[in-house]
Structures are given as structure tokens and as C-alpha cells.
C-alpha positions in Angstrom: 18.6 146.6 84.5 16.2 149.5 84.4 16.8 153.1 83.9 17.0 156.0 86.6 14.2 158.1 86.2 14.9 161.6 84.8 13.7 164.3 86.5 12.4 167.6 85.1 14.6 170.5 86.9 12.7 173.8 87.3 14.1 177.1 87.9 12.8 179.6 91.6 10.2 180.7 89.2 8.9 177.7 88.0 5.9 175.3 88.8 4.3 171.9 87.7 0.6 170.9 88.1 0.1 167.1 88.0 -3.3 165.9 87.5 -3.7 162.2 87.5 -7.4 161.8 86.5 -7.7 163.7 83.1 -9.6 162.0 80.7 -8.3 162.5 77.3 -5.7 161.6 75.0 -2.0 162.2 75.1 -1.7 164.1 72.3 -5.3 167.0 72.8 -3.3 167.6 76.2 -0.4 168.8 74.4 -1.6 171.0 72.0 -3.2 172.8 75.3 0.1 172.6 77.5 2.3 173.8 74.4 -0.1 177.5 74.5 0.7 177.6 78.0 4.3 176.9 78.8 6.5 179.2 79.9 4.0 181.6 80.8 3.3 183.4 83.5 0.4 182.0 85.7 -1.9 184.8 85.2 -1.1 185.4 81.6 -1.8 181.2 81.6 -5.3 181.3 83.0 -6.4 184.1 80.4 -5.1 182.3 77.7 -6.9 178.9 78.9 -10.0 181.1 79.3 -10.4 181.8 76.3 -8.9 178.3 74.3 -11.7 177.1 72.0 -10.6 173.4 73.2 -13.1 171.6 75.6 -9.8 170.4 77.3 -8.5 173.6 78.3 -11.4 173.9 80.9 -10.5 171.1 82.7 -6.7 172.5 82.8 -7.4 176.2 83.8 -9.4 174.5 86.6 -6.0 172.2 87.9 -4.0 175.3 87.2 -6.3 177.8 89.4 -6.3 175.1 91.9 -2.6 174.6 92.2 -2.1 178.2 92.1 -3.9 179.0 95.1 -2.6 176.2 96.9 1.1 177.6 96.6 -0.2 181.4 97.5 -1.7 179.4 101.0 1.7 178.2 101.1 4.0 181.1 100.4 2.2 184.5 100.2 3.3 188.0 98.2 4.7 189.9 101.0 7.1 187.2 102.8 9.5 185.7 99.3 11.0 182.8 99.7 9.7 181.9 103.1 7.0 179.1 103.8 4.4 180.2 105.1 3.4 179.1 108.8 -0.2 179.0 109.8 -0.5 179.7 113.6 3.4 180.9 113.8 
């Protein structure tokens, strides 16, 4: 009776950053994501920066976050390979 859930398919170069506790409505969250997507990540975190909307601080934070998590996981010099900590 219920619908499959869609996914969202993402290209090599692409990421998502889910935040589950971000309080604030629907609709301020937008406006920020809209500045943002499809940018680069660095080009992303200046333009968050410097976003006159109090919500855009609380983005650039997940973002910066999530960023450095997947530069722990896969670093510059090795692309397309996880990287193994120990190996």
C-alpha cells in the first residue's frame, strides 16, 4: 500500500550532510541550502561565512564537520581509495 522510498542519487563528486537536530523551520533552511547547492565545499563554507542568516551558522558548522569526517576517511593523495588507519 505504501510507496518505495525515492532516493536522491549523487554523482563521484557529490556529498549530503544530514543533520537531525536543527531547530528551525522548513522553509529558513531552504533559503540557506538553495545559496549553497551545487557548490564546491570550500566555495560553500565561505559563502555560509559570510550569510547574514543566523541559520547559516549552525549549517557551516554540520558542513565543516562532515567535511572533515570524509577527508579522515579518504585523504587528497590516495583518490578513490578508503582510507585504512593502521594498514
Amino acid at each position: 500500500m505504501s510507496q518505495t522510498k525515492k532516493v536522491r542519487r549523487q554523482s563521484g563528486v557529490e556529498a549530503m550532510c544530514k543533520v537531525r537536530t536543527l531547530r528551525t523551520s522548513a522553509r529558513k533552511l531552504n533559503l540557506v541550502a538553495q545559496s549553497i547547492r551545487g557548490l564546491p565545499v570550500q566555495r560553500a563554507l565561505n559563502e555560509l561565512e559570510f550569510s547574514p542568516r543566523r541559520i547559516a551558522i549552525d549549517v557551516r558548522k554540520a558542513l565543516y564537520w562532515d567535511h572533515d569526517a570524509s577527508r579522515a576517511r579518504n585523504p587528497p593523495g590516495v583518490p578513490g581509495e578508503p582510507w585504512r588507519h593502521g594498514l
